[in-house]
Z-matrix of the N, CA and C atoms (Angstrom, degrees):
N
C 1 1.447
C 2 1.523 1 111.48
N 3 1.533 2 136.28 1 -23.83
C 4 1.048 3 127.28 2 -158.90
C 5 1.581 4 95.28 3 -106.73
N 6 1.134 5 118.40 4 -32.48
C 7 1.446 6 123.02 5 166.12
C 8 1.518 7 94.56 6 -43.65
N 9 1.151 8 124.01 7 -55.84
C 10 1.467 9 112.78 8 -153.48
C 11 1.356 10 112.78 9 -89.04
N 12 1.583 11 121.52 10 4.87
C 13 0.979 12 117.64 11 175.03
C 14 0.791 13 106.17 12 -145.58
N 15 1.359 14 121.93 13 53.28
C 16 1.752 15 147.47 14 151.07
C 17 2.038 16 86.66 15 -124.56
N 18 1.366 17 137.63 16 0.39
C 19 1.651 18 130.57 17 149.66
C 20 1.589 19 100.55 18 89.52
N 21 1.286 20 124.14 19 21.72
C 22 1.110 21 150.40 20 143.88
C 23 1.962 22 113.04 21 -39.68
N 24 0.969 23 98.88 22 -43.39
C 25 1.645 24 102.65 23 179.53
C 26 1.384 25 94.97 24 -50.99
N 27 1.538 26 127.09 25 128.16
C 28 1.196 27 108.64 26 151.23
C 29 1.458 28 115.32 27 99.24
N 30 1.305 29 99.50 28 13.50
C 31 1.788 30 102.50 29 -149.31
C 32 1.715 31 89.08 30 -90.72
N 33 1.161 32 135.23 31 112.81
C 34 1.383 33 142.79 32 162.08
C 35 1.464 34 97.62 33 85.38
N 36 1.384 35 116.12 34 31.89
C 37 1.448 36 118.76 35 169.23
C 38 1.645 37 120.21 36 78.52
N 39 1.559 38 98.88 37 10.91
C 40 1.208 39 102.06 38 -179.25
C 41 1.726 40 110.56 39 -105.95
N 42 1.225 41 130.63 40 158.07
C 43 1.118 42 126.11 41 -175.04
C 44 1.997 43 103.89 42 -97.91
N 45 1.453 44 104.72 43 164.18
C 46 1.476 45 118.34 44 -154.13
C 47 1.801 46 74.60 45 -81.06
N 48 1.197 47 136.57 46 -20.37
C 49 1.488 48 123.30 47 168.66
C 50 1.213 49 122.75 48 -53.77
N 51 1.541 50 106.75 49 -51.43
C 52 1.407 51 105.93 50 179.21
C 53 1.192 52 126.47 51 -80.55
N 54 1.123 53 130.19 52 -9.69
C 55 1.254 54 125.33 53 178.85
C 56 1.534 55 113.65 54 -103.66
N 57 1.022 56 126.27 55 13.95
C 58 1.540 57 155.90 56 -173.31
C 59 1.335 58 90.68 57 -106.14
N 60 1.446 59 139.83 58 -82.46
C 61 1.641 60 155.21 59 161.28
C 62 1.126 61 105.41 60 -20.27
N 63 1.521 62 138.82 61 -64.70
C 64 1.387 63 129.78 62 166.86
C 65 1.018 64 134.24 63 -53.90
N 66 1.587 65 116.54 64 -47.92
C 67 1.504 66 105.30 65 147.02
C 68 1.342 67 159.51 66 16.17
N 69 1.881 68 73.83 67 -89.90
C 70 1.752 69 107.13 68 -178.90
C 71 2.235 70 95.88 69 -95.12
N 72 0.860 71 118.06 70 -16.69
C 73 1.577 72 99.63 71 164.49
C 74 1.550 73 113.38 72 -88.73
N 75 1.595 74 125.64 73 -21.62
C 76 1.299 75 121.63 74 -163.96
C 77 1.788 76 101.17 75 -84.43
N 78 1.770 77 99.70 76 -50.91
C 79 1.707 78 89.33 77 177.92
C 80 1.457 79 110.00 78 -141.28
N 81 1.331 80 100.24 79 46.27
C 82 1.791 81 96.62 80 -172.32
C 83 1.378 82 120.72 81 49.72
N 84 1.149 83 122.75 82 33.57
C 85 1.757 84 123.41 83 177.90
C 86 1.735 85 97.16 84 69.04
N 87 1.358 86 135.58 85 19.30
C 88 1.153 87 136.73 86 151.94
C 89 1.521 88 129.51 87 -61.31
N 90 1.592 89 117.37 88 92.71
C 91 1.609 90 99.93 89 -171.75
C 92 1.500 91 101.67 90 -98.17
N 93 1.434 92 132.65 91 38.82
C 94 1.360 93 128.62 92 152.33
C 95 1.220 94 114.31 93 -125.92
N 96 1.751 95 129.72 94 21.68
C 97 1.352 96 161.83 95 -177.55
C 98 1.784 97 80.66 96 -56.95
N 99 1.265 98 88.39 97 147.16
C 100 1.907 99 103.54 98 165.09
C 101 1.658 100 92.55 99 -162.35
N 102 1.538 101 105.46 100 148.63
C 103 1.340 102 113.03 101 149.85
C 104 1.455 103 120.32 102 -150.28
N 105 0.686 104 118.58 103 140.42
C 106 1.830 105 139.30 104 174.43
C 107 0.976 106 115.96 105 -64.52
N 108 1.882 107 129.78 106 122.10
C 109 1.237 108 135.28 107 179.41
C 110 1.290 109 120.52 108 -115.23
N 111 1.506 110 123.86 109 84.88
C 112 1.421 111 127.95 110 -148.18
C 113 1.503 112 101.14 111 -63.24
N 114 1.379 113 122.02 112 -33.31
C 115 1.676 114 119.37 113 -150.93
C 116 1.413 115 84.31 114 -68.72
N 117 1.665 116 121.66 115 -56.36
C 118 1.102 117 123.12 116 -151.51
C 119 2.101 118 118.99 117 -84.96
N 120 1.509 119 88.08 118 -20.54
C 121 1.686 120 111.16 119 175.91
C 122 2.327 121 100.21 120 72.83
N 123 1.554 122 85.70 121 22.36
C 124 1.873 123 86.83 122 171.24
C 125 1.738 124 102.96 123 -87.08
N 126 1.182 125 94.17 124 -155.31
C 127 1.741 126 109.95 125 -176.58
C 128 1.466 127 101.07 126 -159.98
N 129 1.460 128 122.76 127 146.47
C 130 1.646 129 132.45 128 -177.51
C 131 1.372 130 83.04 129 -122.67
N 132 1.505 131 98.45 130 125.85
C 133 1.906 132 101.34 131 166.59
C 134 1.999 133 99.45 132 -131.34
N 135 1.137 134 88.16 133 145.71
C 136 1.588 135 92.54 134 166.71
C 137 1.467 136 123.21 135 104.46
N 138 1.248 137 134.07 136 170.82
C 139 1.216 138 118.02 137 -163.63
C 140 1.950 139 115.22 138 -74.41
N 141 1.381 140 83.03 139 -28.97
C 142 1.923 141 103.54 140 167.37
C 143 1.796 142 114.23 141 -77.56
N 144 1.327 143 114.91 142 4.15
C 145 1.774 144 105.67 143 -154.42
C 146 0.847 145 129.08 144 16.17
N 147 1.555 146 110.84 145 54.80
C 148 1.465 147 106.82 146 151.74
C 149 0.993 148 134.00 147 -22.63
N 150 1.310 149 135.51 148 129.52
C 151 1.782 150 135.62 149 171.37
C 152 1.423 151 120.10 150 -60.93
N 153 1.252 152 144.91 151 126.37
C 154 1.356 153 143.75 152 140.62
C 155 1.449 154 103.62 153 -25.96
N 156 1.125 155 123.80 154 -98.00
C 157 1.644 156 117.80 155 -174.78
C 158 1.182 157 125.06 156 -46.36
């Protein structure tokens, strides 16, 4: 609810579903989540895993 009424619904055409879903598949709602990408030698930090590179 506060997502959506901070206008988040919709935000870059995406719905408050999906970006809720990524979330919770990228780090379980973990925003101090990290993972290590050996092939590439990057790092995913954050609740989105963001890429290092």
């Amino acid at each position: 609810r506060t997502l959506k009424r901070l206008g988040l619904a919709g935000f870059k055409g995406v719905s408050l579903a999906n970006w809720m879903c990524l979330a919770r598949w990228e780090s379980n709602y973990n925003t101090k989540a990290t993972n290590y990408n050996p092939g590439s030698g990057s790092t995913d930090y954050g609740i989105f895993q963001i890429n290092s590179r």
